[in-house]
PDB file of N, H, CA, C and O in Angstrom:
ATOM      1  N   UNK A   1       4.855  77.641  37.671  1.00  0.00           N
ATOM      2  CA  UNK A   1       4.113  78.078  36.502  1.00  0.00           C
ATOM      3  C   UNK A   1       3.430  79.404  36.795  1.00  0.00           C
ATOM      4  O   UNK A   1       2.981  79.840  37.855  1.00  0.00           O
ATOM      5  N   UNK A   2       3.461  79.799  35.880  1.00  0.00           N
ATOM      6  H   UNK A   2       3.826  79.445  35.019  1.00  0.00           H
ATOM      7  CA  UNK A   2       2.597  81.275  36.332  1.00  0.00           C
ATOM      8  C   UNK A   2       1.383  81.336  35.511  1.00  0.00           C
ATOM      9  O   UNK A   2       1.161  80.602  34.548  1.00  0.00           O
ATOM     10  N   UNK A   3       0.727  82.123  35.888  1.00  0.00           N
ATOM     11  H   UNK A   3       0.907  82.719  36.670  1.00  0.00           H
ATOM     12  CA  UNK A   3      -0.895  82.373  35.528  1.00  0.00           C
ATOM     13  C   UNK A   3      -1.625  82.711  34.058  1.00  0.00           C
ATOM     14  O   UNK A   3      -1.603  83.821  33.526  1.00  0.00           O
ATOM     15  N   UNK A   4      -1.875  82.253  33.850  1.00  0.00           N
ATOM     16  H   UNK A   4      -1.892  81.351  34.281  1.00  0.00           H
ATOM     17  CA  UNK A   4      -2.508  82.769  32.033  1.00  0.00           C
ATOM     18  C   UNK A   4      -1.763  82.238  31.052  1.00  0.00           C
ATOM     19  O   UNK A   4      -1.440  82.734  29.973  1.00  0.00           O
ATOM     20  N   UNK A   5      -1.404  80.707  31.724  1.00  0.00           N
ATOM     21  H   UNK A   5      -1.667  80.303  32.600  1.00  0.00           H
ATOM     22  CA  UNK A   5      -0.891  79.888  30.560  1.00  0.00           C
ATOM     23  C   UNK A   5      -1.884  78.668  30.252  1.00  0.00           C
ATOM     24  O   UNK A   5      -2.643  78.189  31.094  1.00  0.00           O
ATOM     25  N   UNK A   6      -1.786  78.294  29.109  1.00  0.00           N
ATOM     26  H   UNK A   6      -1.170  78.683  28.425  1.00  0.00           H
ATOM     27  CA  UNK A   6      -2.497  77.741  28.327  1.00  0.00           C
ATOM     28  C   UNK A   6      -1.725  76.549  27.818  1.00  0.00           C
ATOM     29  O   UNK A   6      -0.498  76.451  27.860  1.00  0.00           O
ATOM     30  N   UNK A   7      -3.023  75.158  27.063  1.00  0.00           N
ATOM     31  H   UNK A   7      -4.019  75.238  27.028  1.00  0.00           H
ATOM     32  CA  UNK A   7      -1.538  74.281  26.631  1.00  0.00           C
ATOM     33  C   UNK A   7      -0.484  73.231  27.536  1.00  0.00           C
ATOM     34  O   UNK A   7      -0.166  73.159  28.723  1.00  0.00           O
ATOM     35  N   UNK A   8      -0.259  72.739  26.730  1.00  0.00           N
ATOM     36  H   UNK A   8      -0.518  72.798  25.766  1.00  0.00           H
ATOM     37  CA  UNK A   8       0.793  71.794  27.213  1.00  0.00           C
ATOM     38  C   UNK A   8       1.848  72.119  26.231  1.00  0.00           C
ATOM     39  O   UNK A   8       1.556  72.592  25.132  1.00  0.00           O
ATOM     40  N   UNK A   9       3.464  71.803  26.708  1.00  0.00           N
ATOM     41  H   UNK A   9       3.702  71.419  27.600  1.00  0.00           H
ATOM     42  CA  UNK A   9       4.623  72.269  26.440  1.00  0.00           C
ATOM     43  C   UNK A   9       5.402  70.722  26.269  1.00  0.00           C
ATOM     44  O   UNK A   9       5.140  69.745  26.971  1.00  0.00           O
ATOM     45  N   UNK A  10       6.038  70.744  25.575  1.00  0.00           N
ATOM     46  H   UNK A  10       6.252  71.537  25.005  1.00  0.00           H
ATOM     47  CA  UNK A  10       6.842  69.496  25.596  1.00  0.00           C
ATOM     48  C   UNK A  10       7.126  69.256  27.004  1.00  0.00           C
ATOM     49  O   UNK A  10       6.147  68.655  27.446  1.00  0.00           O
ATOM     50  N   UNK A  11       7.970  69.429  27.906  1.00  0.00           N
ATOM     51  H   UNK A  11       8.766  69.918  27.547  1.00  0.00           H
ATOM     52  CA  UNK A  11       8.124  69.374  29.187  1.00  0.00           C
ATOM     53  C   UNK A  11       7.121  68.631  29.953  1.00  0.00           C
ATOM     54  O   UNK A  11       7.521  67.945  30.894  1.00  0.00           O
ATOM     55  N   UNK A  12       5.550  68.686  29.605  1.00  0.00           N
ATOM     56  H   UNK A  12       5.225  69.243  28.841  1.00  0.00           H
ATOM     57  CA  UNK A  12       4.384  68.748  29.765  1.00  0.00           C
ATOM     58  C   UNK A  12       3.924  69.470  30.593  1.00  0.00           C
ATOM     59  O   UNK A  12       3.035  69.051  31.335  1.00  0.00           O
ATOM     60  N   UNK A  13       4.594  71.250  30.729  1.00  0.00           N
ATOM     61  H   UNK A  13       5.316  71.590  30.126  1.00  0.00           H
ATOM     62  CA  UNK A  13       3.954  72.281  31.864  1.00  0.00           C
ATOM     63  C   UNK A  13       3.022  72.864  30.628  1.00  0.00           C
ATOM     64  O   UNK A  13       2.965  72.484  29.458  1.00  0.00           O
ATOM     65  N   UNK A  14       2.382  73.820  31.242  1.00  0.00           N
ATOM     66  H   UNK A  14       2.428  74.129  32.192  1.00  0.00           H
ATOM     67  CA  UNK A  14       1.401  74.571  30.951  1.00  0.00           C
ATOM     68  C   UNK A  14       2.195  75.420  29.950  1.00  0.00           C
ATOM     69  O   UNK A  14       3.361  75.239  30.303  1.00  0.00           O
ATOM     70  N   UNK A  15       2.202  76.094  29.090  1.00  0.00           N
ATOM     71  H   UNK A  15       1.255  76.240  28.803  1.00  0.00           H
ATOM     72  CA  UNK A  15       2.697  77.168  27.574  1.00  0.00           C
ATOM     73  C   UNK A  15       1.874  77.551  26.461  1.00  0.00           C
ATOM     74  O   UNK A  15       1.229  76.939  25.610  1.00  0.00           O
ATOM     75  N   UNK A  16       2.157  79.077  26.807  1.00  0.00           N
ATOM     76  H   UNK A  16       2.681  79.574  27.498  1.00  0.00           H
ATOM     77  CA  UNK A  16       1.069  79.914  26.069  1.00  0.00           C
ATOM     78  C   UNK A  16       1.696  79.854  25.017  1.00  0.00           C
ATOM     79  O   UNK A  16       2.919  79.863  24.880  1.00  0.00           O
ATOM     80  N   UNK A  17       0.099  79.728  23.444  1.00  0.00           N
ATOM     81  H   UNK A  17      -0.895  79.721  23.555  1.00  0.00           H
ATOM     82  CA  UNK A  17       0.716  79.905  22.713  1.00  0.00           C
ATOM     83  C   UNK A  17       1.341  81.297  22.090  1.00  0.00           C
ATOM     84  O   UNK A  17       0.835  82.401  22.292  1.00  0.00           O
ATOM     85  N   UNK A  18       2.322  81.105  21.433  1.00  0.00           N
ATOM     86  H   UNK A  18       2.732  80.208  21.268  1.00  0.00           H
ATOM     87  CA  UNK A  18       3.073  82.246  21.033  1.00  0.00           C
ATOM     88  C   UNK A  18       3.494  82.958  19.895  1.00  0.00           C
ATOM     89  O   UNK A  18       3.914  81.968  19.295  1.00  0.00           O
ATOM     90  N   UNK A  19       3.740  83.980  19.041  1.00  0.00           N
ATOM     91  H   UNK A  19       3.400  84.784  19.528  1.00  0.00           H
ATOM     92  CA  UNK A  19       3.914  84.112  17.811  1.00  0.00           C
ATOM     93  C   UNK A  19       4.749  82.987  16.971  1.00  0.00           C
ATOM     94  O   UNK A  19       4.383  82.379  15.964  1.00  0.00           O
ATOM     95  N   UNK A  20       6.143  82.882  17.781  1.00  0.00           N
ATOM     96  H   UNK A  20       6.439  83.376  18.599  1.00  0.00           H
ATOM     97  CA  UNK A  20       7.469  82.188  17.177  1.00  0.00           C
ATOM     98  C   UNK A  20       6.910  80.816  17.110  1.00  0.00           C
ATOM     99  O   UNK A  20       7.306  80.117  16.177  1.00  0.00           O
ATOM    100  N   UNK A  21       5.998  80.284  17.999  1.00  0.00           N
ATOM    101  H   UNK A  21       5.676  80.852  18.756  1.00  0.00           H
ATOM    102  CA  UNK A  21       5.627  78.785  17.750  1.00  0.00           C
ATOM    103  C   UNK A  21       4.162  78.760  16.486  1.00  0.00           C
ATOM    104  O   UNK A  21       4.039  77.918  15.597  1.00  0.00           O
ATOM    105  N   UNK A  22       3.262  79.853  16.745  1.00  0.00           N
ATOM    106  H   UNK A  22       3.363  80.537  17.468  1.00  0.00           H
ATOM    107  CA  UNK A  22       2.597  79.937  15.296  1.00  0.00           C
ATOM    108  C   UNK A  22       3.734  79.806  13.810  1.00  0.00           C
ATOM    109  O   UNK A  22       3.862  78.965  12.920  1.00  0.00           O
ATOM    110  N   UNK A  23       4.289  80.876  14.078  1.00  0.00           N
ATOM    111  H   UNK A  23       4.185  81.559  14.801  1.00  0.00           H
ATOM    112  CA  UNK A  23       5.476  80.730  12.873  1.00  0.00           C
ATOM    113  C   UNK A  23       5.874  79.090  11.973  1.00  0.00           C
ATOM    114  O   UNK A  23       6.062  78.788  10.794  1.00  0.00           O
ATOM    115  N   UNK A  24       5.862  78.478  13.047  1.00  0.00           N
ATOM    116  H   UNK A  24       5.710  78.723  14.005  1.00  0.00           H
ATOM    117  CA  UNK A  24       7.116  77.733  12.801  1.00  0.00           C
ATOM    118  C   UNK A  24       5.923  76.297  12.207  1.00  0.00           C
ATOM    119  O   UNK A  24       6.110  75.649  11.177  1.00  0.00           O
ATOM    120  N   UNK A  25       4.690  76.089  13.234  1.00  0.00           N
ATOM    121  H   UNK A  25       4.538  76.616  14.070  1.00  0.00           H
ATOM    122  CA  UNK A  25       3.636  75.184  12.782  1.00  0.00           C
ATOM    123  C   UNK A  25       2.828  75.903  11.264  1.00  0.00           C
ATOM    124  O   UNK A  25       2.267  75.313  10.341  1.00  0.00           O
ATOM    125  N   UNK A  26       2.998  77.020  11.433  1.00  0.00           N
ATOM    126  H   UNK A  26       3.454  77.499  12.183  1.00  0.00           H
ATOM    127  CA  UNK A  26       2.353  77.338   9.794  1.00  0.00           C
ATOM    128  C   UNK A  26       3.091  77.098   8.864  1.00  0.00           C
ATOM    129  O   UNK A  26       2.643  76.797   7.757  1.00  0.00           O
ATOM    130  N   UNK A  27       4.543  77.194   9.161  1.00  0.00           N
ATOM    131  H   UNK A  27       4.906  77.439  10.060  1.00  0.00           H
ATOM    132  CA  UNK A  27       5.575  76.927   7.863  1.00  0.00           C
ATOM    133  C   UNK A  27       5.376  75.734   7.757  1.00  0.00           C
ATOM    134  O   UNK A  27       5.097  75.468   6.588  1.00  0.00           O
ATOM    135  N   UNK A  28       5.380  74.832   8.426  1.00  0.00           N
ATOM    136  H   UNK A  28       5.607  75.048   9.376  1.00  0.00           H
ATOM    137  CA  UNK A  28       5.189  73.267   8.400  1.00  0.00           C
ATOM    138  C   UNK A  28       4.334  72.585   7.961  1.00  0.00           C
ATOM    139  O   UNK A  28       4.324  71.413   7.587  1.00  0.00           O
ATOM    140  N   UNK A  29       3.091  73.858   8.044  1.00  0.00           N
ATOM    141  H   UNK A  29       3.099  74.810   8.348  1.00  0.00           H
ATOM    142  CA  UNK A  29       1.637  72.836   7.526  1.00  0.00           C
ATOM    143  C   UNK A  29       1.823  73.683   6.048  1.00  0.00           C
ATOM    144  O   UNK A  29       1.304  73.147   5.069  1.00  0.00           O
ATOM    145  N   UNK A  30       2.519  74.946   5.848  1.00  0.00           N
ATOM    146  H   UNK A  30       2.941  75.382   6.644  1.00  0.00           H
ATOM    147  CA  UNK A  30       2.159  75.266   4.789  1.00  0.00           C
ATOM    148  C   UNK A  30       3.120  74.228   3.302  1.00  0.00           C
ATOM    149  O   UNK A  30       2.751  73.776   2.218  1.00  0.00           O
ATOM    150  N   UNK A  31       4.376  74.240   4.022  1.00  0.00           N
ATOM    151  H   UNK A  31       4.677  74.607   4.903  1.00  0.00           H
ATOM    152  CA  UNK A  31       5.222  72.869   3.118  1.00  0.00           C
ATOM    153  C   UNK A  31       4.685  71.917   3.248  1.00  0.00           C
ATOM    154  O   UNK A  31       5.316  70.885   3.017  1.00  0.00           O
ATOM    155  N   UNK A  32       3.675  71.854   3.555  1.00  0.00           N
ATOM    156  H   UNK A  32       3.163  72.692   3.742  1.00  0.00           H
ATOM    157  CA  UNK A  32       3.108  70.173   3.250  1.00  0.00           C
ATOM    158  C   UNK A  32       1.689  70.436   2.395  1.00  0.00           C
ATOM    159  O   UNK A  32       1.371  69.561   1.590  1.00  0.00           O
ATOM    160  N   UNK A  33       0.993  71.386   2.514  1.00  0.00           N
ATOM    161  H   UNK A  33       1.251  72.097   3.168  1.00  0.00           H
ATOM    162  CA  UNK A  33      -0.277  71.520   1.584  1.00  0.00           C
ATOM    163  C   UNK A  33       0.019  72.308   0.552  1.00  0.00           C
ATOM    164  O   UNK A  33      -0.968  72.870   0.078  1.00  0.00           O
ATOM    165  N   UNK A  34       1.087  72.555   0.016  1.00  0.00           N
ATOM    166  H   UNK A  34       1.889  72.098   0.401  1.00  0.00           H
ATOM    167  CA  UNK A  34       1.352  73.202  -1.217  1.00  0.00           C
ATOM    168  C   UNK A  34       1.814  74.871  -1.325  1.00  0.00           C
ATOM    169  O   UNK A  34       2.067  75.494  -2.356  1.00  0.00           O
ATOM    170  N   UNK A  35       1.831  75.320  -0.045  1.00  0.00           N
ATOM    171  H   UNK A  35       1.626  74.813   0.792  1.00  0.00           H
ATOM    172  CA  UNK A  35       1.632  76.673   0.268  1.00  0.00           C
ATOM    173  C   UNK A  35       0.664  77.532   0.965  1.00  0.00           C
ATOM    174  O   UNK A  35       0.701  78.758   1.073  1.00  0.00           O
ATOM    175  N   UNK A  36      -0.226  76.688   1.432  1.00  0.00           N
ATOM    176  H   UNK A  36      -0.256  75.693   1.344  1.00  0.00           H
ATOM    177  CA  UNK A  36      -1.262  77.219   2.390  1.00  0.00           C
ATOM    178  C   UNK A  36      -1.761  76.599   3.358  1.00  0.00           C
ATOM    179  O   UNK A  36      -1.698  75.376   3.482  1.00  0.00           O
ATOM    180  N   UNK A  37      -2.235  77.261   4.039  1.00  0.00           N
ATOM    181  H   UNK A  37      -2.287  78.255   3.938  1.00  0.00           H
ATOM    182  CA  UNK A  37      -2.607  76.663   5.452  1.00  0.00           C
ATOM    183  C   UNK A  37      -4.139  76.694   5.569  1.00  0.00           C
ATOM    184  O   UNK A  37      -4.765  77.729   5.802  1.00  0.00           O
ATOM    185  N   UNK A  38      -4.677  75.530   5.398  1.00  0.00           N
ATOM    186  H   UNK A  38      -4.169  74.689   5.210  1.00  0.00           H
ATOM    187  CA  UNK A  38      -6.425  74.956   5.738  1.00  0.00           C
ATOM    188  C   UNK A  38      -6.974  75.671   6.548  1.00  0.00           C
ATOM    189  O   UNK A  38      -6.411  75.785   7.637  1.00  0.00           O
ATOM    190  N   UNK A  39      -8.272  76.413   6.318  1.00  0.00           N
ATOM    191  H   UNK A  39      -8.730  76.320   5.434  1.00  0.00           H
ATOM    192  CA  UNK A  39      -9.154  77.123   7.339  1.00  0.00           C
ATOM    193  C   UNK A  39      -9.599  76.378   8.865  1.00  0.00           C
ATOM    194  O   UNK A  39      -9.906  76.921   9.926  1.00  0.00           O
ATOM    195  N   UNK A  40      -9.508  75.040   8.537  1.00  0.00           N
ATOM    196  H   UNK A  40      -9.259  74.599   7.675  1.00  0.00           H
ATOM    197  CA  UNK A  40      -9.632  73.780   9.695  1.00  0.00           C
ATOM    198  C   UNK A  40      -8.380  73.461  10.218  1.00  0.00           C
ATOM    199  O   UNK A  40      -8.232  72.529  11.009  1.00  0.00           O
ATOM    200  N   UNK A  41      -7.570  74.093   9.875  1.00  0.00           N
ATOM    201  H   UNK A  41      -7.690  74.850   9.233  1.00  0.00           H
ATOM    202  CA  UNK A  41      -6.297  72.932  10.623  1.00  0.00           C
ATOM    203  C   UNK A  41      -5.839  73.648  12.067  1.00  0.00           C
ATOM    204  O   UNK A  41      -5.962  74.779  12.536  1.00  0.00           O
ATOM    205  N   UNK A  42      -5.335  72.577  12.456  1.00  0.00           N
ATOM    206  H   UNK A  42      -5.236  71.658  12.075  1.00  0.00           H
ATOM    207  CA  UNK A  42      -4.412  72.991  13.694  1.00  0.00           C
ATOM    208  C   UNK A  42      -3.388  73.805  13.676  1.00  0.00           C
ATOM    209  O   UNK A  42      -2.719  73.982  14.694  1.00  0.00           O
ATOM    210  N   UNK A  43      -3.094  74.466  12.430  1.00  0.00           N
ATOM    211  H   UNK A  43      -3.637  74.322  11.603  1.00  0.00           H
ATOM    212  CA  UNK A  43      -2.115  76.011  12.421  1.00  0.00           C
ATOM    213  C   UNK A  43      -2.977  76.652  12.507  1.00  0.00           C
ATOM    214  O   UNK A  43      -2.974  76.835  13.724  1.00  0.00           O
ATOM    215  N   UNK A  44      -4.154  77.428  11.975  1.00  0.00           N
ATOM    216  H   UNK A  44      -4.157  77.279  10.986  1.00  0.00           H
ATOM    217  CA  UNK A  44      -4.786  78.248  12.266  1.00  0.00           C
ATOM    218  C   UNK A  44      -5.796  78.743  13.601  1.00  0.00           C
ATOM    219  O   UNK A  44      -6.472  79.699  13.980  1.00  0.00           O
ATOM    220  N   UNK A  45      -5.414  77.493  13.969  1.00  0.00           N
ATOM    221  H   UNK A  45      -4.865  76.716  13.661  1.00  0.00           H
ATOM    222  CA  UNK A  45      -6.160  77.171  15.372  1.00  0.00           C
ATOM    223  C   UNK A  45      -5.185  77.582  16.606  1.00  0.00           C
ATOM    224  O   UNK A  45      -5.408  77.809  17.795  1.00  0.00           O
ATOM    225  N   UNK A  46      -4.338  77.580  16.035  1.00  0.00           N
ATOM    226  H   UNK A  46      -4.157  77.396  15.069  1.00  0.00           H
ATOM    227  CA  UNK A  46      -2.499  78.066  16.828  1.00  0.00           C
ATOM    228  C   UNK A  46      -2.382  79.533  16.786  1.00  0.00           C
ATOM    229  O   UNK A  46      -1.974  80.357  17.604  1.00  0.00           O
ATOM    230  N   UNK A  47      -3.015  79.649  15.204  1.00  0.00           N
ATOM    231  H   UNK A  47      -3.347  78.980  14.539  1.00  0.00           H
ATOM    232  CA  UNK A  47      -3.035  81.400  15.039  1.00  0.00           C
ATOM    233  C   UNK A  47      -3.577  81.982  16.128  1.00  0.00           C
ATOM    234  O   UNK A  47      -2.902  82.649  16.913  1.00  0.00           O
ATOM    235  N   UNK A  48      -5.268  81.705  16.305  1.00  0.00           N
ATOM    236  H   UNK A  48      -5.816  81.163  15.668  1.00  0.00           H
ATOM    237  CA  UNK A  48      -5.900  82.001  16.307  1.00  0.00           C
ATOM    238  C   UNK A  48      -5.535  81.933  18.381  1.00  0.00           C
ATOM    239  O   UNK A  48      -5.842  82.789  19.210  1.00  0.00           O
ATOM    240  N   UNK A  49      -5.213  81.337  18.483  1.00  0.00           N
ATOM    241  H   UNK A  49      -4.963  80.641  17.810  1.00  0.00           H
ATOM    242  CA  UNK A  49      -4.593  80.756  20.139  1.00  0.00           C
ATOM    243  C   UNK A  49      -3.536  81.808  20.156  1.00  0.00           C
ATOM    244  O   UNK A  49      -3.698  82.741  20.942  1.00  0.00           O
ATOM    245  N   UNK A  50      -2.893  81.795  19.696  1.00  0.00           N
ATOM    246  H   UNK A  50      -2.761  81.036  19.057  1.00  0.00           H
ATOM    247  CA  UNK A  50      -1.958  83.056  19.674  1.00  0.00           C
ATOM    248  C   UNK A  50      -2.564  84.552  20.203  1.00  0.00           C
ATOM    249  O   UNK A  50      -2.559  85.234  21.228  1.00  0.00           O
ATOM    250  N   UNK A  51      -3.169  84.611  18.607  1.00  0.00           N
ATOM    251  H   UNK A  51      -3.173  84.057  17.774  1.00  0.00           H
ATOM    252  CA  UNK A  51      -3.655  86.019  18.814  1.00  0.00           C
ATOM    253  C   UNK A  51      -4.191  86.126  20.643  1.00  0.00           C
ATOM    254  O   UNK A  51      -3.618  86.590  21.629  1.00  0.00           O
ATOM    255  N   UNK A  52      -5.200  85.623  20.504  1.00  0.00           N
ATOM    256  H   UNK A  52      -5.666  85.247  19.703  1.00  0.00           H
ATOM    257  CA  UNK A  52      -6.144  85.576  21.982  1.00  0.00           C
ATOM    258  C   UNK A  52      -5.270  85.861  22.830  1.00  0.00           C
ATOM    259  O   UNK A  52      -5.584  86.739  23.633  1.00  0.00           O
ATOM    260  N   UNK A  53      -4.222  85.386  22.924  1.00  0.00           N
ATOM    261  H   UNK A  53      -3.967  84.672  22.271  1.00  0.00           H
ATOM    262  CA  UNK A  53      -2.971  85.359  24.479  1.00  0.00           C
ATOM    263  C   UNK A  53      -2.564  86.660  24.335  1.00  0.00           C
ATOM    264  O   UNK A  53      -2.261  87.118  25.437  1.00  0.00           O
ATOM    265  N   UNK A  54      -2.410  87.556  23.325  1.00  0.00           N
ATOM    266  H   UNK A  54      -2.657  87.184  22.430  1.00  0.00           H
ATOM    267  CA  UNK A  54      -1.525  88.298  23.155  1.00  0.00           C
ATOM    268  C   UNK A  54      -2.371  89.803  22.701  1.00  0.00           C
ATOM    269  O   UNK A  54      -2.029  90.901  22.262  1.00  0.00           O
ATOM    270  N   UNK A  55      -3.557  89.184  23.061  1.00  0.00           N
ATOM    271  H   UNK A  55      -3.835  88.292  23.418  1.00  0.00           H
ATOM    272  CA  UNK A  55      -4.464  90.253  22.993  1.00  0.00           C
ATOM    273  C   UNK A  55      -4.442  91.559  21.605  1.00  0.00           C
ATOM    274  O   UNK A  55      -4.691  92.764  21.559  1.00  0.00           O
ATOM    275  N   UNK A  56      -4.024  90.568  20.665  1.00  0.00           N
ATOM    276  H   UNK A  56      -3.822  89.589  20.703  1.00  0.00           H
ATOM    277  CA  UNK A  56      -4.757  91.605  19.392  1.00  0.00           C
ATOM    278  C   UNK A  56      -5.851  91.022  18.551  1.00  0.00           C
ATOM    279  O   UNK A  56      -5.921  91.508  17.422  1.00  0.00           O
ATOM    280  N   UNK A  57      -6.908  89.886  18.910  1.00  0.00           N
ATOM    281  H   UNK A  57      -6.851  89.491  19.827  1.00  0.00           H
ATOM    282  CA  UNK A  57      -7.076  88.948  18.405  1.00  0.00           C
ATOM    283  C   UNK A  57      -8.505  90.622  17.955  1.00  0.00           C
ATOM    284  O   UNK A  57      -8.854  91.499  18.745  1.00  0.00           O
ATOM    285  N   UNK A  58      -8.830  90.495  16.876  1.00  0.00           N
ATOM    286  H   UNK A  58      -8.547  89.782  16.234  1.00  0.00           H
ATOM    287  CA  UNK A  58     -10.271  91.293  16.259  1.00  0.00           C
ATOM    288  C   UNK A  58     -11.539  90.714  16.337  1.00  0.00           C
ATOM    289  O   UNK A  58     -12.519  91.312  15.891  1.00  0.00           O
TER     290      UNK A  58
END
């Protein structure tokens, strides 16, 4: 494993989160709440995990 990972991964190693896996949990929460994604939920919390790793977070 290497350093500045975050998370658990299916596998159950360590995995940062990442744009393509934000992607894919927002489409998912967004087809299920009508088209949007909850200020509380665990997609935005993915966003927001994202950003941080990838250092554009504002």
């Amino acid at each position: 494993m290497s350093k500045g990972k975050t998370g658990k991964g299916r596998s159950g190693g360590k995995v940062a989160m990442n744009p393509q896996a934000v992607a894919r949990i927002q489409s998912a929460t967004a087809q299920k709440s009508g088209g949007g994604v909850p200020k509380a939920s665990f997609a935005a919390r993915a966003q927001r995990a994202a950003a941080k790793n990838s250092g554009t977070r504002k």
